[in-house]
CHARMM-style PDB file with segment names, atoms N, HN, CA, C and O in Angstrom:
ATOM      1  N   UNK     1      94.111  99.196 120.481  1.00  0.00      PROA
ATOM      2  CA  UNK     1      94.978  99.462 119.369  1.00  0.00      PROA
ATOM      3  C   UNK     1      95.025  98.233 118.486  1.00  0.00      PROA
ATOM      4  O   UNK     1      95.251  97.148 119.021  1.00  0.00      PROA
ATOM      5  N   UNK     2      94.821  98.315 117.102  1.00  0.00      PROA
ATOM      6  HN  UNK     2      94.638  99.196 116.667  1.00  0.00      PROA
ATOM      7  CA  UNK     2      94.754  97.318 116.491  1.00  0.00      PROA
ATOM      8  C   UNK     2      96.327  97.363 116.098  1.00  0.00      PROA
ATOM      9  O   UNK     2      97.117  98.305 116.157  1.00  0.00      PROA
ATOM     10  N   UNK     3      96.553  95.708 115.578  1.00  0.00      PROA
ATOM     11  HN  UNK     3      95.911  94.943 115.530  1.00  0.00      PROA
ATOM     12  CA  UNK     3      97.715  95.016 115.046  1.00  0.00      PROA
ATOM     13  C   UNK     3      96.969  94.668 114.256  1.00  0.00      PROA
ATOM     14  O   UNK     3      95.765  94.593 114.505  1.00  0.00      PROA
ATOM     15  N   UNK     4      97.689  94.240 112.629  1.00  0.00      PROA
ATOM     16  HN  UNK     4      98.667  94.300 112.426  1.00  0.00      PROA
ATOM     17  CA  UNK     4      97.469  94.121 111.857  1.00  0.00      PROA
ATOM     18  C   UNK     4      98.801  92.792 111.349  1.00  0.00      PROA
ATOM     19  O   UNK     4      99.986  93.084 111.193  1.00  0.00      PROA
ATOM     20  N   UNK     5      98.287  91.520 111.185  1.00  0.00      PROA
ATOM     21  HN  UNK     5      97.323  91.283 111.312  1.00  0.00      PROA
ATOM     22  CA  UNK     5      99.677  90.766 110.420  1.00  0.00      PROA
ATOM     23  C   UNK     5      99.234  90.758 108.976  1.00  0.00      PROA
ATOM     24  O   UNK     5      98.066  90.865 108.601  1.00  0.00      PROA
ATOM     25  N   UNK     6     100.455  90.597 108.097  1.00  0.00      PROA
ATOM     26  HN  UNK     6     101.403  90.510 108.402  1.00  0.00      PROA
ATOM     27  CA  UNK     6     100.127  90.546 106.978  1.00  0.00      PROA
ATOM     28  C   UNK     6     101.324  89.164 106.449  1.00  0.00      PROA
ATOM     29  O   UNK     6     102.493  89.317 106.804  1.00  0.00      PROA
ATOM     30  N   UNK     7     101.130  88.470 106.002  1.00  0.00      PROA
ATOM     31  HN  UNK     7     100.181  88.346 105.713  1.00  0.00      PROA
ATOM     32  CA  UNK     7     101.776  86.669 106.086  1.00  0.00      PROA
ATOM     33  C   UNK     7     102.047  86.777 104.068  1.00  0.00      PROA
ATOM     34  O   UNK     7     101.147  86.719 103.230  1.00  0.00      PROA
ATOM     35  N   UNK     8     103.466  86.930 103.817  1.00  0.00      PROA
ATOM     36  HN  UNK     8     104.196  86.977 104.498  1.00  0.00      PROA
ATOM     37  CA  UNK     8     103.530  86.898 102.518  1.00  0.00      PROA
ATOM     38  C   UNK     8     104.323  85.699 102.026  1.00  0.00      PROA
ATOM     39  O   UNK     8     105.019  85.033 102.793  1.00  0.00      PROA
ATOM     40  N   UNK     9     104.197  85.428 100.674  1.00  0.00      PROA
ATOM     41  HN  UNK     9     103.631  85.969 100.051  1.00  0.00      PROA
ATOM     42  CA  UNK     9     105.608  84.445 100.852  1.00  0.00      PROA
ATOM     43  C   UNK     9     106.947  85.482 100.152  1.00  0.00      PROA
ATOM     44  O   UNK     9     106.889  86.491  99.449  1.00  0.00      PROA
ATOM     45  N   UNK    10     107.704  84.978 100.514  1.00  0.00      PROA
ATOM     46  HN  UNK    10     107.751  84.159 101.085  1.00  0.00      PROA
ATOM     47  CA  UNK    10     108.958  85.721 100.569  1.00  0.00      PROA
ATOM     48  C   UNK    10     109.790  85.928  98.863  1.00  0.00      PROA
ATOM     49  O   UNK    10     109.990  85.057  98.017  1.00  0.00      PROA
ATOM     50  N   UNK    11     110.026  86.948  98.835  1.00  0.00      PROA
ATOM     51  HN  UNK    11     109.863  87.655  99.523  1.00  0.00      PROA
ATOM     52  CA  UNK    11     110.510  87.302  97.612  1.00  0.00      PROA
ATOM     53  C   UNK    11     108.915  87.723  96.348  1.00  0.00      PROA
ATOM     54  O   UNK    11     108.908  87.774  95.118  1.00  0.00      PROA
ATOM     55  N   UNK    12     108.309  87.842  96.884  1.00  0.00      PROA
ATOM     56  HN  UNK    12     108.315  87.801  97.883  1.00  0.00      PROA
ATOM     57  CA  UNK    12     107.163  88.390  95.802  1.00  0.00      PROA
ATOM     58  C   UNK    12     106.893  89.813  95.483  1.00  0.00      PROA
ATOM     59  O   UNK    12     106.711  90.416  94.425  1.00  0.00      PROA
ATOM     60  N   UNK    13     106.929  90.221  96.960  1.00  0.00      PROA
ATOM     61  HN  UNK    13     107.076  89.731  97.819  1.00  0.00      PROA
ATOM     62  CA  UNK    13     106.662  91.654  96.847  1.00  0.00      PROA
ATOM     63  C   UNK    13     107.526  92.599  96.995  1.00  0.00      PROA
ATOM     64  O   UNK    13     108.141  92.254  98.004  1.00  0.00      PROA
ATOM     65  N   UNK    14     107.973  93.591  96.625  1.00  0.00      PROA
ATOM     66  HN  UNK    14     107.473  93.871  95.805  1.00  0.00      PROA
ATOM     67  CA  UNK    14     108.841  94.205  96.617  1.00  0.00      PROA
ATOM     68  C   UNK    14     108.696  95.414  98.201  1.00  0.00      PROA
ATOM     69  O   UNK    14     107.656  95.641  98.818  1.00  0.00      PROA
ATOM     70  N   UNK    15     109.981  95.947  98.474  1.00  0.00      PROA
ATOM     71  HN  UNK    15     110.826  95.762  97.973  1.00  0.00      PROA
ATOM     72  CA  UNK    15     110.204  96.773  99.691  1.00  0.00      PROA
ATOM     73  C   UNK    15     108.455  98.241  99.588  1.00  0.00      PROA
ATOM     74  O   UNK    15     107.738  98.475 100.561  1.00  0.00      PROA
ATOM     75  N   UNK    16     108.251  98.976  98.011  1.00  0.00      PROA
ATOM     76  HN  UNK    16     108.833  98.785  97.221  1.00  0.00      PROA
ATOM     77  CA  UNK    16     107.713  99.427  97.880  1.00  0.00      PROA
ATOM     78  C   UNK    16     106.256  98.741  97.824  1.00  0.00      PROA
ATOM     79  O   UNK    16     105.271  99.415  98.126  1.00  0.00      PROA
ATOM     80  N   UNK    17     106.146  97.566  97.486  1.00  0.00      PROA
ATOM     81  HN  UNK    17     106.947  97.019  97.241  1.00  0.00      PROA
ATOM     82  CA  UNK    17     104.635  97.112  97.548  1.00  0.00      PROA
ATOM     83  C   UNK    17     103.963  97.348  98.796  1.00  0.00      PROA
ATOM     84  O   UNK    17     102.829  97.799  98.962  1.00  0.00      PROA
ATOM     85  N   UNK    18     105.187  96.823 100.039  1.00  0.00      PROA
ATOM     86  HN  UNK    18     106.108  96.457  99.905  1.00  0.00      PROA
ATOM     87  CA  UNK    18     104.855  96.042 101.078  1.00  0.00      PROA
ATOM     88  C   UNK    18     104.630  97.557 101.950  1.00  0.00      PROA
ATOM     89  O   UNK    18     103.996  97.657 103.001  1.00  0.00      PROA
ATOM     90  N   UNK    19     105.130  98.370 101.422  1.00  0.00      PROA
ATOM     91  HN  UNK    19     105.645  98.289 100.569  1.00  0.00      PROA
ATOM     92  CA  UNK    19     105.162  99.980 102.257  1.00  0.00      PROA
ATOM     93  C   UNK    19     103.503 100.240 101.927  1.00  0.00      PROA
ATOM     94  O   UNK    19     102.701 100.438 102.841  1.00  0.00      PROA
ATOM     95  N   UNK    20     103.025 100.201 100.182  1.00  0.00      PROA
ATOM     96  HN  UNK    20     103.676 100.040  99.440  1.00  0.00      PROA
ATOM     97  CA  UNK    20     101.615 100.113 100.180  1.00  0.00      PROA
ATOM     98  C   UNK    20     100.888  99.424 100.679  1.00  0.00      PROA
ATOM     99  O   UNK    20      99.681  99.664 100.655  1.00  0.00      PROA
ATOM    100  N   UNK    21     101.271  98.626 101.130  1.00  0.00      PROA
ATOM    101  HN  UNK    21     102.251  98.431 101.149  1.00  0.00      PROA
ATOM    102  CA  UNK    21     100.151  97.657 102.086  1.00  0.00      PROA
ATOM    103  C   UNK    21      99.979  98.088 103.065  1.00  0.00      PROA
ATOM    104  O   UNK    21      98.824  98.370 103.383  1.00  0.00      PROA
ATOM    105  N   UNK    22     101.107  98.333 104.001  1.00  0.00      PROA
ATOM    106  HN  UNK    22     102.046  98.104 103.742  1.00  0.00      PROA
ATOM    107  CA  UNK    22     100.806  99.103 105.554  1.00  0.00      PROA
ATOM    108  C   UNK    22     100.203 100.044 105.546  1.00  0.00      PROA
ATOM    109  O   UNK    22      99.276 100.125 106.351  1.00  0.00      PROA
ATOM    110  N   UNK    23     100.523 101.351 104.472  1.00  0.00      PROA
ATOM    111  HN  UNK    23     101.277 101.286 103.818  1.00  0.00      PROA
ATOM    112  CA  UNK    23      99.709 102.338 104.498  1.00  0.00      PROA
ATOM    113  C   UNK    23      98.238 102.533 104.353  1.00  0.00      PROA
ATOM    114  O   UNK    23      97.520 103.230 105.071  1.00  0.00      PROA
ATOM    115  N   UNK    24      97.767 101.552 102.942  1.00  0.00      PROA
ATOM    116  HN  UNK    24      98.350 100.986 102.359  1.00  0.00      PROA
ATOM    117  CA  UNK    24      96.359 101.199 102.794  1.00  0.00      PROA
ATOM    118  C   UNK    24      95.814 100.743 104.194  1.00  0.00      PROA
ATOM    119  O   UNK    24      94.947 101.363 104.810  1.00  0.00      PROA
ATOM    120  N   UNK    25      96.606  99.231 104.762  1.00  0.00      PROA
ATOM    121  HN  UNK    25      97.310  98.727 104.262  1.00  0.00      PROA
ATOM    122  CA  UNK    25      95.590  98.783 105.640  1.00  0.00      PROA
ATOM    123  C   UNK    25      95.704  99.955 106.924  1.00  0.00      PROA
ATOM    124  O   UNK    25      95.006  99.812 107.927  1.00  0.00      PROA
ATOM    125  N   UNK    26      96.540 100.980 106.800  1.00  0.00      PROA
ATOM    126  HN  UNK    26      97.107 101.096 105.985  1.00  0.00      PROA
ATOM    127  CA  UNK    26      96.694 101.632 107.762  1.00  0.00      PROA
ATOM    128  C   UNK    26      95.268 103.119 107.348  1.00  0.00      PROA
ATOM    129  O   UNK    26      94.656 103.817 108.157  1.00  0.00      PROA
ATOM    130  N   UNK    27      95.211 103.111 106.198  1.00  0.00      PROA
ATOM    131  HN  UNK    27      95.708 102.544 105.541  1.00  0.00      PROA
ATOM    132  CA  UNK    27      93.671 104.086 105.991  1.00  0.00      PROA
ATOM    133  C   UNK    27      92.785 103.747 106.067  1.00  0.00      PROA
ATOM    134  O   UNK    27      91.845 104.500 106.319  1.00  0.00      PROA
ATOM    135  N   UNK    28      92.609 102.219 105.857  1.00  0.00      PROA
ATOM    136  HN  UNK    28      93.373 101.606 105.652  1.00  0.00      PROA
ATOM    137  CA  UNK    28      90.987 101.124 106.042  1.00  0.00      PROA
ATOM    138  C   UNK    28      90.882 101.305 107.214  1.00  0.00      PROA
ATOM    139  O   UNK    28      89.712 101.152 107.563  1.00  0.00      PROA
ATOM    140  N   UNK    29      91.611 101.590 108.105  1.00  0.00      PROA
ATOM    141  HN  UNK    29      92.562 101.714 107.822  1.00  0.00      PROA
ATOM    142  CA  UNK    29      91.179 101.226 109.931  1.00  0.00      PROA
ATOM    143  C   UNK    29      90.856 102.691 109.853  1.00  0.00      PROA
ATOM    144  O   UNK    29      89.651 102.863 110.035  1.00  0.00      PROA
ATOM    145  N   UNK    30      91.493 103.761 109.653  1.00  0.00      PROA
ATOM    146  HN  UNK    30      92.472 103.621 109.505  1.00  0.00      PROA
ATOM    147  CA  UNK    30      91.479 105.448 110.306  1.00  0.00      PROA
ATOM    148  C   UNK    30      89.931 105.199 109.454  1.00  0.00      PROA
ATOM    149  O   UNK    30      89.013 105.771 110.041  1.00  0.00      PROA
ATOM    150  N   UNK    31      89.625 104.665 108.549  1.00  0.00      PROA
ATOM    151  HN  UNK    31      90.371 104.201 108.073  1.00  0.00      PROA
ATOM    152  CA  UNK    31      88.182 104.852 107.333  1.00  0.00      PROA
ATOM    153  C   UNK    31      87.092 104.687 108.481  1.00  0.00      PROA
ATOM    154  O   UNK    31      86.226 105.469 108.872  1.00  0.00      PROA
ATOM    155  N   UNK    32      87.519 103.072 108.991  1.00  0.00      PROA
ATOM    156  HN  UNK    32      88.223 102.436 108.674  1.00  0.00      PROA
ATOM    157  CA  UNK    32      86.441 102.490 109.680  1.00  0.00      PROA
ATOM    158  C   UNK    32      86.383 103.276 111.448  1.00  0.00      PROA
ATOM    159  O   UNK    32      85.291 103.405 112.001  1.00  0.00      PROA
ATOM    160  N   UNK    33      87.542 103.676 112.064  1.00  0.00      PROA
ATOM    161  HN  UNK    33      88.429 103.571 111.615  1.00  0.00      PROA
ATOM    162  CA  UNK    33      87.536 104.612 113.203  1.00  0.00      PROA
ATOM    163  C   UNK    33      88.107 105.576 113.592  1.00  0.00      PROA
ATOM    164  O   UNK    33      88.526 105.733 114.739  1.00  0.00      PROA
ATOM    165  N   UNK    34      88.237 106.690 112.274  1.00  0.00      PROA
ATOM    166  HN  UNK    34      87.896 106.562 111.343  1.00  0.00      PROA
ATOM    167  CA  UNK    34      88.507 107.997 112.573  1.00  0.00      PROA
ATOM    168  C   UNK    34      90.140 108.029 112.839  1.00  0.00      PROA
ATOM    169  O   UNK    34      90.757 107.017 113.176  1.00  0.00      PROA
ATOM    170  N   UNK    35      90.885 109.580 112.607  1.00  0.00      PROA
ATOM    171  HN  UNK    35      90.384 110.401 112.334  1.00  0.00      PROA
ATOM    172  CA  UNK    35      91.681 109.533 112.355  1.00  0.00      PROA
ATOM    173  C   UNK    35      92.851 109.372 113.693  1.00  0.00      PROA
ATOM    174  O   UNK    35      94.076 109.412 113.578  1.00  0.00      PROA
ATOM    175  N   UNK    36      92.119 109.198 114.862  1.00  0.00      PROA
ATOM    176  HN  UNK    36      91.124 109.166 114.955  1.00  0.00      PROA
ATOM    177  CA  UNK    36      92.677 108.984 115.921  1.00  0.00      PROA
ATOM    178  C   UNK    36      93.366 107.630 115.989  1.00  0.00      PROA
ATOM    179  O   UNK    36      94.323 107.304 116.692  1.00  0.00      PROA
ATOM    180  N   UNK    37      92.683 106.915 115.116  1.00  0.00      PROA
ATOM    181  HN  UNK    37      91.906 107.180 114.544  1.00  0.00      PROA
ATOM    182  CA  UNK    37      93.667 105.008 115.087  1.00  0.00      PROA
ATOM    183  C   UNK    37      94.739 105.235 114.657  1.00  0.00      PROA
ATOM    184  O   UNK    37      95.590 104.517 115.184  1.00  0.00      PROA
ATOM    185  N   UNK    38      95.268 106.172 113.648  1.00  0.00      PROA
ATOM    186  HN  UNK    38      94.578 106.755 113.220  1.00  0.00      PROA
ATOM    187  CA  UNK    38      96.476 106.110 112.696  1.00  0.00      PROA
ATOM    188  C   UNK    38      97.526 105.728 113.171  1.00  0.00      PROA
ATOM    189  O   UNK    38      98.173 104.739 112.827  1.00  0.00      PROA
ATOM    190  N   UNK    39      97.818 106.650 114.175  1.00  0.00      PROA
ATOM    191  HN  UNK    39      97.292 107.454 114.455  1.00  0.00      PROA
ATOM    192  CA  UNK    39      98.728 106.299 115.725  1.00  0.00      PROA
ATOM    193  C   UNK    39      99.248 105.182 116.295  1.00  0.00      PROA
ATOM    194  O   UNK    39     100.376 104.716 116.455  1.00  0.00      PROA
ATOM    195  N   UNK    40      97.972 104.829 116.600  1.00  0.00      PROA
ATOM    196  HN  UNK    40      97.056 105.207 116.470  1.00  0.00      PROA
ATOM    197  CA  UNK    40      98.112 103.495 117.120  1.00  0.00      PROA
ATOM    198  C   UNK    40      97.638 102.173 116.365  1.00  0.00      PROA
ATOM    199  O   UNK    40      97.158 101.359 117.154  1.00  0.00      PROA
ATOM    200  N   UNK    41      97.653 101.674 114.785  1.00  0.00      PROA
ATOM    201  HN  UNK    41      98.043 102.335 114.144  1.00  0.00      PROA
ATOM    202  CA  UNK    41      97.494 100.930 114.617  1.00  0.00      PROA
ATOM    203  C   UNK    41      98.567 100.706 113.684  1.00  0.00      PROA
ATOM    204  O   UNK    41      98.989 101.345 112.720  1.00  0.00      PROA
ATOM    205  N   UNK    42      98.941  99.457 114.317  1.00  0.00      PROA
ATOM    206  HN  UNK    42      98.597  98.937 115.100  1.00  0.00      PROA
ATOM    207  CA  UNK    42      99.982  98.733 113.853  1.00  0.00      PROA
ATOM    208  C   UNK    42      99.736  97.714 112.966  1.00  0.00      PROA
ATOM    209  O   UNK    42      98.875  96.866 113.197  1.00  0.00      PROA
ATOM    210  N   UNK    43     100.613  97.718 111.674  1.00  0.00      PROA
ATOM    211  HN  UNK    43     101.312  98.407 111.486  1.00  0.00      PROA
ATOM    212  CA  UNK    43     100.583  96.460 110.901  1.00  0.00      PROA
ATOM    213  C   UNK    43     102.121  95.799 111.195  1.00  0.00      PROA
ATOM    214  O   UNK    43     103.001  96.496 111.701  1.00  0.00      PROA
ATOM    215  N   UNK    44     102.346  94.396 110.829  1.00  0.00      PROA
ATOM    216  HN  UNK    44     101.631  93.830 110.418  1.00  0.00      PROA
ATOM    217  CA  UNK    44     103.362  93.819 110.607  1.00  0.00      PROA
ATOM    218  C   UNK    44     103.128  93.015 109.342  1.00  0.00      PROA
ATOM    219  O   UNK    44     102.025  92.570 109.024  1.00  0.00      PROA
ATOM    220  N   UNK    45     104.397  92.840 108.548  1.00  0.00      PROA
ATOM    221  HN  UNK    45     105.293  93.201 108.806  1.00  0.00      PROA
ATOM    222  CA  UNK    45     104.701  92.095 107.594  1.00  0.00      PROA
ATOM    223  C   UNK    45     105.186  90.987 107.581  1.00  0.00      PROA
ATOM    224  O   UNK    45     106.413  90.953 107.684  1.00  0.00      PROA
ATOM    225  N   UNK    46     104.550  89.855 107.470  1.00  0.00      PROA
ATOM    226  HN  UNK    46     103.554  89.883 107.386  1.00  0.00      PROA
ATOM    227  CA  UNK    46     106.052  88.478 107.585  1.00  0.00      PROA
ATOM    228  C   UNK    46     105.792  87.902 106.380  1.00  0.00      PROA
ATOM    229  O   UNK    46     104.811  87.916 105.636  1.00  0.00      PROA
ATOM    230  N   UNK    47     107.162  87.251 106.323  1.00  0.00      PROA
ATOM    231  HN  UNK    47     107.958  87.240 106.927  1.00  0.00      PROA
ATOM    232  CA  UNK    47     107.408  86.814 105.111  1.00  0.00      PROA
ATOM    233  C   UNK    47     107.519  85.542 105.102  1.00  0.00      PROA
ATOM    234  O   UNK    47     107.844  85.288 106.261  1.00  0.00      PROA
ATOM    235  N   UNK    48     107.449  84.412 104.444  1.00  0.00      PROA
ATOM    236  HN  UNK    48     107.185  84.618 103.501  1.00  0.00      PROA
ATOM    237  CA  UNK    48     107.548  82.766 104.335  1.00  0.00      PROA
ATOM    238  C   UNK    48     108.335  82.647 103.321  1.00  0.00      PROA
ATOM    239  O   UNK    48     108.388  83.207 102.226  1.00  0.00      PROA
ATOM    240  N   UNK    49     109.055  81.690 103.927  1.00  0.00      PROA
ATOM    241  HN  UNK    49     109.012  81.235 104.816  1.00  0.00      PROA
ATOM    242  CA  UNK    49     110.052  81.366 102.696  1.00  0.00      PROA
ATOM    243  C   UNK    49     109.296  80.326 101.891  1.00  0.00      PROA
ATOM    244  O   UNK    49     108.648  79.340 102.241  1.00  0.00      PROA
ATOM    245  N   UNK    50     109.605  80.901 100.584  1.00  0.00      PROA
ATOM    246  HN  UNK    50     110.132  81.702 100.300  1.00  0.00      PROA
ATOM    247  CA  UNK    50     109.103  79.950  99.518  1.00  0.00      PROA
ATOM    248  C   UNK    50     109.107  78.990  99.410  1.00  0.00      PROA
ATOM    249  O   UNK    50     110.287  78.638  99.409  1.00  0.00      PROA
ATOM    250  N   UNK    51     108.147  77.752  99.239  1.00  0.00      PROA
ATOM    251  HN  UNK    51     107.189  78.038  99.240  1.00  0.00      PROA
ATOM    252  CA  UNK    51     107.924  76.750  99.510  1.00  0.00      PROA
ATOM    253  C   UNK    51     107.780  76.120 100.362  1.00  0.00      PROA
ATOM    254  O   UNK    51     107.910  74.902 100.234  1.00  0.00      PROA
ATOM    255  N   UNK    52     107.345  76.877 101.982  1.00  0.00      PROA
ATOM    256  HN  UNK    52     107.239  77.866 102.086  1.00  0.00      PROA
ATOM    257  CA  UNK    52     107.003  76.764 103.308  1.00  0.00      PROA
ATOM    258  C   UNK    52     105.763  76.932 103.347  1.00  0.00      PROA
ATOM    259  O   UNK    52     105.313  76.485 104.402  1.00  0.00      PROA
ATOM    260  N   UNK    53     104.604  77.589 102.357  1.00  0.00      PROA
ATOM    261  HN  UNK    53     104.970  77.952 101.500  1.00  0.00      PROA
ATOM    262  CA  UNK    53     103.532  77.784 102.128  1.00  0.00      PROA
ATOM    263  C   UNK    53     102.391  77.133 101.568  1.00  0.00      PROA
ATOM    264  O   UNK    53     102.085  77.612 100.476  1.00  0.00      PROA
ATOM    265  N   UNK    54     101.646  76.180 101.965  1.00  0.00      PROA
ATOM    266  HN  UNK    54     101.895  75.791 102.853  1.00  0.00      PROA
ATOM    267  CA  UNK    54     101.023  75.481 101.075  1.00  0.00      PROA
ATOM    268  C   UNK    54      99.227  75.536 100.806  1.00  0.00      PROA
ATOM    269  O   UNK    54      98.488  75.961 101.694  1.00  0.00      PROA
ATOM    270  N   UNK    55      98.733  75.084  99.573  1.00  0.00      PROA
ATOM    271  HN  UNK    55      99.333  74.739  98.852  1.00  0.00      PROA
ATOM    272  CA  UNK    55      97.665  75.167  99.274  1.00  0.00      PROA
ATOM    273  C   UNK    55      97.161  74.242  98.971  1.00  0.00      PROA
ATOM    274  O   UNK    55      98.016  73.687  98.281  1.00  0.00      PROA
ATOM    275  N   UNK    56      95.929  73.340  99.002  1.00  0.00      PROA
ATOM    276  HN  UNK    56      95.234  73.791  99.562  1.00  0.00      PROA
ATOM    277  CA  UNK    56      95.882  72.505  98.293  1.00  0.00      PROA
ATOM    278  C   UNK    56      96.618  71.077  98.593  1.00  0.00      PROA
ATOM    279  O   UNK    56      96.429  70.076  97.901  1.00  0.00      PROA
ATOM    280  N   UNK    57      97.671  71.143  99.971  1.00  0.00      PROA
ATOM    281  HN  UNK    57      97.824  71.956 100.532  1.00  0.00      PROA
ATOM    282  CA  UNK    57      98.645  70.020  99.790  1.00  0.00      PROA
ATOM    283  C   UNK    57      99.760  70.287  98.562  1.00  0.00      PROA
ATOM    284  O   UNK    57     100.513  69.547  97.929  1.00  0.00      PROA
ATOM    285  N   UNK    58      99.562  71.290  98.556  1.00  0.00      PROA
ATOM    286  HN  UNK    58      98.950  71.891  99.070  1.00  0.00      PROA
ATOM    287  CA  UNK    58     101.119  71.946  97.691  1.00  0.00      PROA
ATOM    288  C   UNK    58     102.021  72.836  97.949  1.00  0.00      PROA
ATOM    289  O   UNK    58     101.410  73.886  98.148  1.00  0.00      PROA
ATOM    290  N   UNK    59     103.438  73.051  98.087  1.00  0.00      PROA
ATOM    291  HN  UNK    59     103.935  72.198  97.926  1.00  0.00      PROA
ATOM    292  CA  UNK    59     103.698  73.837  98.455  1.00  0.00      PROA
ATOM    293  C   UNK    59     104.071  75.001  97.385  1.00  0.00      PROA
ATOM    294  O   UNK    59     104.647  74.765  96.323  1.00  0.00      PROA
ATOM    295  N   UNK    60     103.598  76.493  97.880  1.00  0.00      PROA
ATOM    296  HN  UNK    60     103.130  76.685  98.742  1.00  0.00      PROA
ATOM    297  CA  UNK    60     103.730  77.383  96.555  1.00  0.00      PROA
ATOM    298  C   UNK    60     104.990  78.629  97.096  1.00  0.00      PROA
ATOM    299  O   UNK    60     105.144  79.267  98.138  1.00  0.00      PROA
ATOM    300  N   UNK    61     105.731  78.555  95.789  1.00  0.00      PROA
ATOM    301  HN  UNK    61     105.606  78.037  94.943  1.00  0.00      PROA
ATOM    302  CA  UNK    61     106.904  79.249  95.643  1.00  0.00      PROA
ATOM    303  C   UNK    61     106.237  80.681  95.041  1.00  0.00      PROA
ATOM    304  O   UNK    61     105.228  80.965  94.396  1.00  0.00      PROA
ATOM    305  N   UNK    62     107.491  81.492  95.678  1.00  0.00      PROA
ATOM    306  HN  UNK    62     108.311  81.261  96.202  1.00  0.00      PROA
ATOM    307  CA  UNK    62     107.039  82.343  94.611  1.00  0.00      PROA
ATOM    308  C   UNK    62     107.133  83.021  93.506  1.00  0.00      PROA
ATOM    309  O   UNK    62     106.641  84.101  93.179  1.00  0.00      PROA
ATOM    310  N   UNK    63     108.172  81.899  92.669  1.00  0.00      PROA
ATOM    311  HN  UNK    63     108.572  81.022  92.935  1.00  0.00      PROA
ATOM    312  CA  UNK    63     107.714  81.645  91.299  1.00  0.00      PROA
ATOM    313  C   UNK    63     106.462  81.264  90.932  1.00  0.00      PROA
ATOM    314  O   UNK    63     106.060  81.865  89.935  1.00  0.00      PROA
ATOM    315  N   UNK    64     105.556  80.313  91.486  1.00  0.00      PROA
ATOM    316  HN  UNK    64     105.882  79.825  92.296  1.00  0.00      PROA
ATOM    317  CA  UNK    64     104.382  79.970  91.857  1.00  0.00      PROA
ATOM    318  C   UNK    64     103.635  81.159  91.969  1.00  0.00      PROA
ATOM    319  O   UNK    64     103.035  81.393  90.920  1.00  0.00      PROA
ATOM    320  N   UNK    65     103.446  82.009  92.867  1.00  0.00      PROA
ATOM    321  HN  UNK    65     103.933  81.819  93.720  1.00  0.00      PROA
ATOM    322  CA  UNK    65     102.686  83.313  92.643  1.00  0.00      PROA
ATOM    323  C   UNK    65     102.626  84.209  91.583  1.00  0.00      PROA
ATOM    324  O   UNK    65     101.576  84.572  91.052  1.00  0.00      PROA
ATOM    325  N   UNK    66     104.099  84.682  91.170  1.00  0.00      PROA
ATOM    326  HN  UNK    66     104.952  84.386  91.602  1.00  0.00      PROA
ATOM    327  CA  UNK    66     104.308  85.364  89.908  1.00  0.00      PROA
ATOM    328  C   UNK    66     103.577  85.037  88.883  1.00  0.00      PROA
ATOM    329  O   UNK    66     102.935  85.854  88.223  1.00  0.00      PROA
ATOM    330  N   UNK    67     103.644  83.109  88.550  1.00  0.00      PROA
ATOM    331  HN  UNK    67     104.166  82.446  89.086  1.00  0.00      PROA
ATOM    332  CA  UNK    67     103.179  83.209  87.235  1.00  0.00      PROA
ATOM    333  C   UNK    67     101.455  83.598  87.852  1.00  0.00      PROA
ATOM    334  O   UNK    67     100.783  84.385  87.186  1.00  0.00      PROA
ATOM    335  N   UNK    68     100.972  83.091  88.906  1.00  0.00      PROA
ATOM    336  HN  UNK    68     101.518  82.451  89.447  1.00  0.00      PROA
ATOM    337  CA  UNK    68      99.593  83.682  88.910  1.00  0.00      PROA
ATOM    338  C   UNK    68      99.558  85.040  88.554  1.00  0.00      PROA
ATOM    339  O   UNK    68      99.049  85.017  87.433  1.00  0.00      PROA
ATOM    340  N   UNK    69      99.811  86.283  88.860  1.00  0.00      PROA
ATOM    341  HN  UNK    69     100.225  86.302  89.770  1.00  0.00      PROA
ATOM    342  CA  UNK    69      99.702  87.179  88.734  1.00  0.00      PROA
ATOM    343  C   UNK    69     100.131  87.503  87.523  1.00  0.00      PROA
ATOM    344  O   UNK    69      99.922  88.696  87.305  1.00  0.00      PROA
ATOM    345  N   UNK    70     100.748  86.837  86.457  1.00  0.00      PROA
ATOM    346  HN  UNK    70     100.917  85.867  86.634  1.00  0.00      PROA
ATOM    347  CA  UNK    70     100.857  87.337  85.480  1.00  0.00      PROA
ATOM    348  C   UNK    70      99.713  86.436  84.914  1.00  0.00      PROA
ATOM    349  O   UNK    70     100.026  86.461  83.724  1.00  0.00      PROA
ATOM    350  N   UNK    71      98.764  85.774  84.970  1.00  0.00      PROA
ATOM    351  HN  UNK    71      98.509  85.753  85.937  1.00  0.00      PROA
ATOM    352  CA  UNK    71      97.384  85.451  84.644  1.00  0.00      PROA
ATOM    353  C   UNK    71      97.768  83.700  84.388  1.00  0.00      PROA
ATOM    354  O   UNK    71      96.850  83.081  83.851  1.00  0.00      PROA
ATOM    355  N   UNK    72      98.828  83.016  84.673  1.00  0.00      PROA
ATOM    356  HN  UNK    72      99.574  83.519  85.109  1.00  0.00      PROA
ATOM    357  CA  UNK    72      99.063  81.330  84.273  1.00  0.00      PROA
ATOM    358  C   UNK    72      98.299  81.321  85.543  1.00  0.00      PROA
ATOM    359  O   UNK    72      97.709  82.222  86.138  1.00  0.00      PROA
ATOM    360  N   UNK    73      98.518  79.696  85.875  1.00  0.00      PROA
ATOM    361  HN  UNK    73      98.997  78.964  85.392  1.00  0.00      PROA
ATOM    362  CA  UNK    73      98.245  78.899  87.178  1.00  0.00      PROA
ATOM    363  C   UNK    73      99.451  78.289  87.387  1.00  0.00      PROA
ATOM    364  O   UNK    73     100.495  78.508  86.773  1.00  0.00      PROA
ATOM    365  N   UNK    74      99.271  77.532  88.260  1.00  0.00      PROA
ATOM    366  HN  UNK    74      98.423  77.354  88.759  1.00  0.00      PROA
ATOM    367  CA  UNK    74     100.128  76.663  88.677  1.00  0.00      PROA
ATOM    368  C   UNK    74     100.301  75.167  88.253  1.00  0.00      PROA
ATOM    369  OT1 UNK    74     101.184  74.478  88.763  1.00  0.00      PROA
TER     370      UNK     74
END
């Protein structure tokens, strides 16, 4: 049975994003071994508190992410 972690930083994604994530990574596995995994494969979500996360020797908030995704940098 696969587990699945998924490591976010905290406050980025919303309750509904994070529901699309489980579900997707939960159809990539049934994709790759049939619909008998669905069952049994588990994802988890964790979350990091902002500015516990680092890149580079930086630590990134996620104000820090946002503006990425709205196309700035950091």
């Amino acid at each position: 049975m696969p587990l699945i972690d998924i490591e976010l930083i905290e406050g980025v994604f919303d309750a509904r994003q994070k529901q699309a994530m489980i579900g997707k990574i939960t159809d990539a596995m049934v994709e790759i071994e049939g619909e008998a995994m669905r069952s049994v494969t588990w994802v988890r979500v964790h979350e990091v508190a902002s500015g516990h996360w680092g890149i580079g020797g930086k630590g990134m908030t996620a104000a820090d992410v946002k503006a990425i995704q709205a196309g700035g940098r950091k």
